[in-house]
N, C-alpha and C positions, 0 to 999 in steps of 0.2 A: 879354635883349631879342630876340636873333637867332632860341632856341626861340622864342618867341613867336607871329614871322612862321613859323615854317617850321609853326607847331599853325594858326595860321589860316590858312594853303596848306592845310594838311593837310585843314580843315575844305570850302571852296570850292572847290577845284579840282576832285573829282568830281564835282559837282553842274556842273559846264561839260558834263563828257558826256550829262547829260539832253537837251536838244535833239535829239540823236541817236538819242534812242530814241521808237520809235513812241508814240502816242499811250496805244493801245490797250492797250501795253504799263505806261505807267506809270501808266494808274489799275487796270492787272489787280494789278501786283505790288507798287505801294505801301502799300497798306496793313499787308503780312505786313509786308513791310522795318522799318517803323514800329514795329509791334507787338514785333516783337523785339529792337528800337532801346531799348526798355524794358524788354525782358526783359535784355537785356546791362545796363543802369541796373545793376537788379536783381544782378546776377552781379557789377560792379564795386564794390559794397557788400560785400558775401560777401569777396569777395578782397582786398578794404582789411581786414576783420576777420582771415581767417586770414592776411594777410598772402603773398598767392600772386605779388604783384609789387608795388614800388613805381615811384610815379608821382612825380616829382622836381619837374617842372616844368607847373606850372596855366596856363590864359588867364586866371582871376580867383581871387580866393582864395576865390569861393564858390560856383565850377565845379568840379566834379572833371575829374579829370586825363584819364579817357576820352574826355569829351566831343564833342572832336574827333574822333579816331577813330570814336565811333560817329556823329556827324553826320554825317560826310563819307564814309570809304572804305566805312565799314559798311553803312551805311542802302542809299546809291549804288549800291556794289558786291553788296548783295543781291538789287537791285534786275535788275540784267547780271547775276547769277550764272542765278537765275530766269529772267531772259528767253534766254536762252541754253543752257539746259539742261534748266529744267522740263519734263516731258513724256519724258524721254530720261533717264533716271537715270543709266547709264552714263557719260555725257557731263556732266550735272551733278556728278556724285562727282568724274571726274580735273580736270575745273575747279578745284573747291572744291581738292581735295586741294593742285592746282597754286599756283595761288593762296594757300592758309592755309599751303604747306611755304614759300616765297619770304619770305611775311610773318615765319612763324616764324625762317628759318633764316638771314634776310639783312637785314628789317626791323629785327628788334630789335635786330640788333646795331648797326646806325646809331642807333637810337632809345639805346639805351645809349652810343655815342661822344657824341651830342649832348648827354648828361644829359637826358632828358625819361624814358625807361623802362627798369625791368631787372626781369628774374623775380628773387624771392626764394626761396621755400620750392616754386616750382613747376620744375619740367625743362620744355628747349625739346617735347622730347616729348608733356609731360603737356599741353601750352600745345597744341599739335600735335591731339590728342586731343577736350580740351576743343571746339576751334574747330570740327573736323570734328562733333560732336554737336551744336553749335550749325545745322551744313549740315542736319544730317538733320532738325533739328526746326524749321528755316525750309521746309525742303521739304513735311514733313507736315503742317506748319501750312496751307502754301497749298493744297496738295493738298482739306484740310479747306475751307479757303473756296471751291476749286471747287466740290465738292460740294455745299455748303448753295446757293450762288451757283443751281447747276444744281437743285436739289430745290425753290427757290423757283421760277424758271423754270418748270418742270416743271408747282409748283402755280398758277403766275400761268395759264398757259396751259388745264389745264384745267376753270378758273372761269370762264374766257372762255369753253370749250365749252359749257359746261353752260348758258351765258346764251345761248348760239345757240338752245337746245334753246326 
């Protein structure tokens, strides 16, 4: 029962730091967060099958075990990673790095004293790895919706000209 409280902490406490963040910021960066809120889905399936970590302890027996995680620090904390970084690659990388080495090399091992998680067939390493690939392709990702973002813009604007004409 006590996991339980500490997976719905887990879930809701990021999401307090919204407030916090500019407006502007959380309809710029939600949607990538989102999008890869599901693409992680996706990746926690894959690693239930090869078996890359088990998950001990669920909120419902018909939640998977990531859930939280990806509700909360994931989504949340991609959200501050992006706002904080994006634009600056540099400074986005030792973030991420900062952040997914803490998670790797100090989370889990709490998550494993409480029985909620442990790698199996996967190294703190390869877990290391995986997360930072994850950074770079939440990065490109949004980088990609600037662009389309800006290429609409671009053409909303000059449709408008041409109606001057």
């Amino acid at each position: 029962m006590k996991t339980k409280w500490y997976l719905l902490g887990l879930t809701i406490i990021p999401w307090i730091s919204i407030p916090f963040m500019d407006k502007h910021s959380i309809k710029r960066f939600l949607p990538v967060s989102i999008l890869m809120g599901i693409l992680l889905i996706g990746e926690s399936l894959v690693a239930r099958k090869k078996v890359w970590w088990w998950i001990y302890k669920k909120p419902h027996p018909k939640i998977m075990g990531e859930t939280p995680l990806i509700l909360g620090p994931y989504i949340v904390g991609s959200m501050w990673m992006l706002r904080f970084g994006f634009g600056n690659i540099l400074r986005y990388s030792i973030l991420n790095l900062f952040v997914h080495f803490i998670f790797v090399y100090v989370l889990m091992d709490w998550f494993k004293s409480i029985g909620y998680w442990s790698l199996v067939r996967l190294k703190k390493y390869q877990l290391l790895l995986l997360f930072i690939i994850e950074a770079i392709i939440l990065y490109v990702t949004q980088l990609i919706f600037e662009l389309i973002k800006k290429s609409n813009l671009n053409h909303s604007h000059q449709n408008v000209d041409k109606s001057k004409l």
